[in-house]
Structure formats: structure tokens, C-alpha cells
C-alpha positions in Angstrom: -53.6 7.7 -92.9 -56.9 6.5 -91.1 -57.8 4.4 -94.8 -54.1 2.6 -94.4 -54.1 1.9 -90.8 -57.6 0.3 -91.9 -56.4 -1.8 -95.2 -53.4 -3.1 -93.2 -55.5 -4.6 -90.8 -58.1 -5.8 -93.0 -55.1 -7.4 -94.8 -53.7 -8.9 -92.0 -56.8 -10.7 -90.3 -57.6 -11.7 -93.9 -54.2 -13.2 -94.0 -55.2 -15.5 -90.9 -52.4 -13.7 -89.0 -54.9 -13.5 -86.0 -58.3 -14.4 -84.9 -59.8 -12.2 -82.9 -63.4 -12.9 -80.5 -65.2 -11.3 -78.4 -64.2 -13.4 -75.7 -60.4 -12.9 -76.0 -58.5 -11.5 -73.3 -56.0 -8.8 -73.5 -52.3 -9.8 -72.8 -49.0 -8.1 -72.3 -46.2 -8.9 -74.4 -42.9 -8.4 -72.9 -40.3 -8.2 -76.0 -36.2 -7.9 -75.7 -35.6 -6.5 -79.6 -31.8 -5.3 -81.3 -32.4 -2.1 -82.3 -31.6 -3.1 -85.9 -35.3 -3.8 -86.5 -36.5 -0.9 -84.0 -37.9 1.5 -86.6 -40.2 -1.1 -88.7 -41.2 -2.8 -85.7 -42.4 0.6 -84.0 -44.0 1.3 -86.6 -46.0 -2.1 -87.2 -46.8 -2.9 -83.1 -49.2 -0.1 -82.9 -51.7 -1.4 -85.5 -50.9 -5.1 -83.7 -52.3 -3.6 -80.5 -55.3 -2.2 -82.0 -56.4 -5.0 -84.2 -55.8 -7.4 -81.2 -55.9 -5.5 -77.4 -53.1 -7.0 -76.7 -50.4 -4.8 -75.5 -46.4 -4.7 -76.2 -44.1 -3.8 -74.0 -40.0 -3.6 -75.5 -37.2 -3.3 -74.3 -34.2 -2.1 -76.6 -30.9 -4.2 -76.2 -27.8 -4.3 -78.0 -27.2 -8.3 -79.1 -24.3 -8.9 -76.7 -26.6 -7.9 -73.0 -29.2 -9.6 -75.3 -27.3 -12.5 -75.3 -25.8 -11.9 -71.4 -29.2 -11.0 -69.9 -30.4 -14.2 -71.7 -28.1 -16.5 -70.3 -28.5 -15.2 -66.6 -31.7 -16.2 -66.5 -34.1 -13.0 -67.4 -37.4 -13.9 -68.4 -39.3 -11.8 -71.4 -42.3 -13.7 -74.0 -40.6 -12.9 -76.9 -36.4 -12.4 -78.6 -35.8 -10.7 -81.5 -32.3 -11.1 -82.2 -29.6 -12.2 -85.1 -31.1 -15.5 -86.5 -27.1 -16.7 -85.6 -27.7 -15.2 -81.6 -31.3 -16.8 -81.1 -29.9 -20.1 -82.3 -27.2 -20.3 -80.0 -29.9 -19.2 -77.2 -31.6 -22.4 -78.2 -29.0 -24.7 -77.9 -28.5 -23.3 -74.4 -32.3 -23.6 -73.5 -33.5 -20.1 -73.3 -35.7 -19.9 -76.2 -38.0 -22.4 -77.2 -36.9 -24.9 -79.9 -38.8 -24.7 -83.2 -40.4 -21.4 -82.1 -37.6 -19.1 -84.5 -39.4 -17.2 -87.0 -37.7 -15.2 -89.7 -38.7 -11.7 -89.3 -36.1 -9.6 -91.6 -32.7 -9.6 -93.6 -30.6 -6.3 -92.9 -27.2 -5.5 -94.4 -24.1 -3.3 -93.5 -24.6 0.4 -94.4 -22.2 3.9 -94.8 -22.2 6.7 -93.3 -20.2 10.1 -93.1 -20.8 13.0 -91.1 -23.5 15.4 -93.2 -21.6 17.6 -95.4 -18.5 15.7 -95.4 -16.6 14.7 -98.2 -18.1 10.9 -99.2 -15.6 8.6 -100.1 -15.8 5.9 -102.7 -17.0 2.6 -101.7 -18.0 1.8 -104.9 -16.2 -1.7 -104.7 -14.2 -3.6 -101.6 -10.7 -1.9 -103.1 -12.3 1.1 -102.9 -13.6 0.8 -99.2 -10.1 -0.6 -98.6 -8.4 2.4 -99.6 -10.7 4.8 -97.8 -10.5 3.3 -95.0 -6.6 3.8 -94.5 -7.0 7.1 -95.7 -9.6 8.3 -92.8 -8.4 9.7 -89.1 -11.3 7.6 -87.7 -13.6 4.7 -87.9 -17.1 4.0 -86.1 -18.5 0.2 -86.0 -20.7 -1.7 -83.4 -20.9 -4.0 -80.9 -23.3 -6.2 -82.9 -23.4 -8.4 -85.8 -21.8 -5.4 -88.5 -19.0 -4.5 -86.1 -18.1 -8.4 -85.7 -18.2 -8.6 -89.3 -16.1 -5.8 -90.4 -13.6 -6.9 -87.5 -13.3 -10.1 -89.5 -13.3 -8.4 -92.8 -10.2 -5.9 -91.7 -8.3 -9.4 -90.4 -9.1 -10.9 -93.5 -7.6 -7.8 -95.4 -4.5 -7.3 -93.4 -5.5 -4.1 -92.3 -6.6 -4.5 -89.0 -3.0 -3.3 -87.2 -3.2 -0.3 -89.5 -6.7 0.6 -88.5 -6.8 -0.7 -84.9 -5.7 3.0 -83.4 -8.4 5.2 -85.1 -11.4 2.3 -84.6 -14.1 3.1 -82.3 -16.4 0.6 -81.2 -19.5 1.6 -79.9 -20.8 -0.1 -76.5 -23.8 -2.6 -77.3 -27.5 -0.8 -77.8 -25.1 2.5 -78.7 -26.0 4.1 -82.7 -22.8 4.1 -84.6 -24.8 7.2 -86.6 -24.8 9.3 -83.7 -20.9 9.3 -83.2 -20.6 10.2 -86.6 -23.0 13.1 -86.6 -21.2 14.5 -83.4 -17.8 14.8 -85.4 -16.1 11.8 -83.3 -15.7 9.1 -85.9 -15.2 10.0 -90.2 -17.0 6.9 -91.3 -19.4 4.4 -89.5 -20.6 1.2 -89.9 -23.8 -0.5 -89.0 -27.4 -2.4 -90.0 -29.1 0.5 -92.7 -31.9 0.0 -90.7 -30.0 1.5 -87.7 -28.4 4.8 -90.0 -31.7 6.0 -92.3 -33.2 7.5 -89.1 -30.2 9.2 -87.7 -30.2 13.0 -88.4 -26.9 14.7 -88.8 -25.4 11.9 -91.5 -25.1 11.1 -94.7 -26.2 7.6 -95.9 -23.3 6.4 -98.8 -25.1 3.6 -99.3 -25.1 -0.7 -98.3 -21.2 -1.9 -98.2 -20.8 -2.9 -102.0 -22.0 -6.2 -103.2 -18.4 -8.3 -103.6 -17.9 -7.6 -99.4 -21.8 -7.2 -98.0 -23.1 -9.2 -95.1 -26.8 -10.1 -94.8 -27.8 -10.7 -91.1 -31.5 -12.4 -90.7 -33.0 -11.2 -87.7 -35.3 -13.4 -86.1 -37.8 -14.3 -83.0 -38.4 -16.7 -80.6 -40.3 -17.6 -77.9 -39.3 -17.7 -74.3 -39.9 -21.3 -72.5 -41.6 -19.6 -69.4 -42.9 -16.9 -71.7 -46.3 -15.8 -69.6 -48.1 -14.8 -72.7 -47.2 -17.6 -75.6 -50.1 -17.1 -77.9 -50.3 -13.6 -77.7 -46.7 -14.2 -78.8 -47.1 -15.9 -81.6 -49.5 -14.0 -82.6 -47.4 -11.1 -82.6 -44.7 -13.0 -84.7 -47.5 -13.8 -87.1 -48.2 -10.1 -87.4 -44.7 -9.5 -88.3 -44.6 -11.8 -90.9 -47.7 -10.9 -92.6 -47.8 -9.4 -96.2 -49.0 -6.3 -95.2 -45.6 -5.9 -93.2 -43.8 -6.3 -95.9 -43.8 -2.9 -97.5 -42.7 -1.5 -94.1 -40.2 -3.2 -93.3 -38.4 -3.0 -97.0 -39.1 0.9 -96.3 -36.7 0.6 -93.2 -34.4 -0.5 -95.3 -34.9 -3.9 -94.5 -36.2 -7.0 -96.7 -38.8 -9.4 -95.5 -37.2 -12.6 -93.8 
């Protein structure tokens, strides 16, 4: 473990992602992150605040109090949100044109309770059919729930479905609910079900109905800490993230 940590950051500062001097003072980083990238990012911020001093301190927000915390004014250095969120937040003036940096691409994922019959979502039809078979449906508050909302309209099944839909409140895991019993099938980001115990993964939403989200950064105009926080974002979208993030079931962005 000790000979990784080490060849990740030899990697990364021979990438250029930071330079480091004796000289350089220690920053904190104040973050406001969707979940959907939580568990590559926790596991790629520790060996940023070793290699740098810097420190990182998140906060874990579902995209719509993202998006409403944003707009009243809060203050962080750094947004990691749906590339489609942070651009709006740029046309409104709370993140800092040009600053957006691609950090991953995520699609919608599957999941049953563990042990539970799996249905077939081999193909759309397929999901289709399932899904007015179940008693109960779990999606989220973020970019997958909107989605599928969308995708049920554009099926004409969203009457039918609408009384056994749950929608979980924003910053809430969809996987949860379905490994307490409350919902037969969830919805959300893969990146958000791998981790949960209690489930079964099916599998991403088959190819002919997927959505890719891009999740991206961006700095805060009155962010206190700027190059600390681009630093960060470099660190993110280095090569030696890479294989992390794709391990999250992510892909680079």
C-alpha cells in the first residue's frame, strides 16, 4: 500500500499536476461535492494533502441544495457538480467562467434488494416491462432521478408508475432504501450503488436508454484559496487518478 501511495505521487508531480517548495504555505480548501463522485474523490484527497499540505475540507450535497445554497449566496473554493448544474451556476455568476474542469462521466445504475429476484433489464423493453410489474420504485433527487422522470414521460408510463415511485430527498442514497425493503428497484449514478451494503448491483441501465452525466468543478469567484484550488482540480485530473476513478465505477472526464 505504502509503494502505491508513493508511485501515485511520484506520478502526479511528474505529471506537472503541482509544484511544490519549500516556501509554500498550507491552505484549506473548502469543497461543496454531489455525492456521485464521493467514493473516488475520498479516496484520491488524502494523497493530495500529503503530497501538497494543503488541506480539504467537503461538504456532501445533493445537486438541488447544491444548486439552492449556491444561488443564496454561500461561499466555498471549489463545486463539484453535474457539468449541466455548474454551467448554469456560471451563467448566474457564482462560479468563475472558464474555471470548469471535467472531472468524471457517471451513468444510471440497478439495483434490487440482496437476495431478491433480479429482473431483466437486458434492453429498454425489458426495463419497461419490469418496471410495471414491480410494487415499488426508488430514484433520486439528482441528475438520474430527472432523467428517468423524463424517460417514464417519454414512455407513457409515468401515470402507471407515479403511485409506487419514491423519490429520495437530495444528498439521500437511493441504495439504502432499497436495502431496508422500502423500494423493489432503485435508480441512481453507479458510483452512488457499488458501495452500498445490502443490494445487489444489476448492472448500468442498458445501452439503447443510458444517460452519461459529466461531473465537473469550478471555482468560486471569492474562493479564499484559488490556487490551492486549482491545484486540487489538477490533481483530479491527473493520470494517476484515472484508474481510481474507473474503479468507482466512473470514467475519467
Amino acid at each position: 500500500m505504502e509503494k502505491r501511495l508513493i508511485d501515485v505521487g511520484a506520478a502526479i508531480v511528474g505529471a506537472g499536476v503541482f509544484m511544490l517548495t519549500p516556501t509554500a504555505s498550507a491552505a484549506e480548501v473548502k469543497v461543496m461535492a454531489s455525492p456521485a463522485f464521493r467514493e473516488a474523490y475520498l479516496e484520491l484527497v488524502p494523497e493530495f494533502e500529503r503530497a501538497s499540505q494543503h488541506q480539504v475540507v467537503t461538504s456532501w450535497v445533493g445537486t438541488a441544495d447544491i444548486m439552492q445554497r449556491m444561488k443564496a449566496g454561500e461561499r466555498v473554493d471549489l463545486v463539484i457538480v453535474s457539468a449541466h448544474s455548474l454551467d448554469e451556476l456560471i451563467r448566474l455568476g457564482a462560479i468563475v467562467p472558464g474555471s470548469r474542469v471535467d472531472l468524471a462521466k457517471s451513468g444510471v445504475g440497478v439495483a434490487v434488494r440482496a437476495g431478491a429476484a433480479r429482473p431483466d433489464i437486458s434492453s429498454g423493453d425489458a426495463l419497461r416491462r419490469a418496471l410495471l410489474a414491480a410494487k415499488s420504485i426508488a430514484y433520486s433527487s439528482g441528475p438520474s432521478g430527472v432523467y428517468l422522470a423524463g424517460l417514464f414521460q417519454r414512455w407513457g408510463i409515468a401515470d402507471q408508475l407515479q403511485p409506487k415511485i419514491r423519490q429520495t430527498p437530495p444528498g439521500v442514497a437511493v441504495g439504502g432504501v432499497i436495502a431496508r425493503g422500502e423500494a423493489e428497484i432503485g435508480f441512481q449514478q453507479v458510483s452512488e450503488l457499488l458501495p452500498v451494503a445490502g443490494i445487489d448491483f444489476l448492472g448500468p441501465l442498458p445501452p439503447d436508454i443510458q444517460q452519461i452525466t459529466v461531473f465537473s468543478g469550478g471555482i468560486h469567484p471569492s474562493a479564499k484559496e484559488p490556487d490551492a484550488t486549482r491545484a486540487l482540480l489538477r490533481f483530479l485530473t491527473s493520470p494517476a487518478a484515472a484508474p481510481i476513478i474507473r474503479k468507482k465505477g466512473m470514467e475519467p472526464g
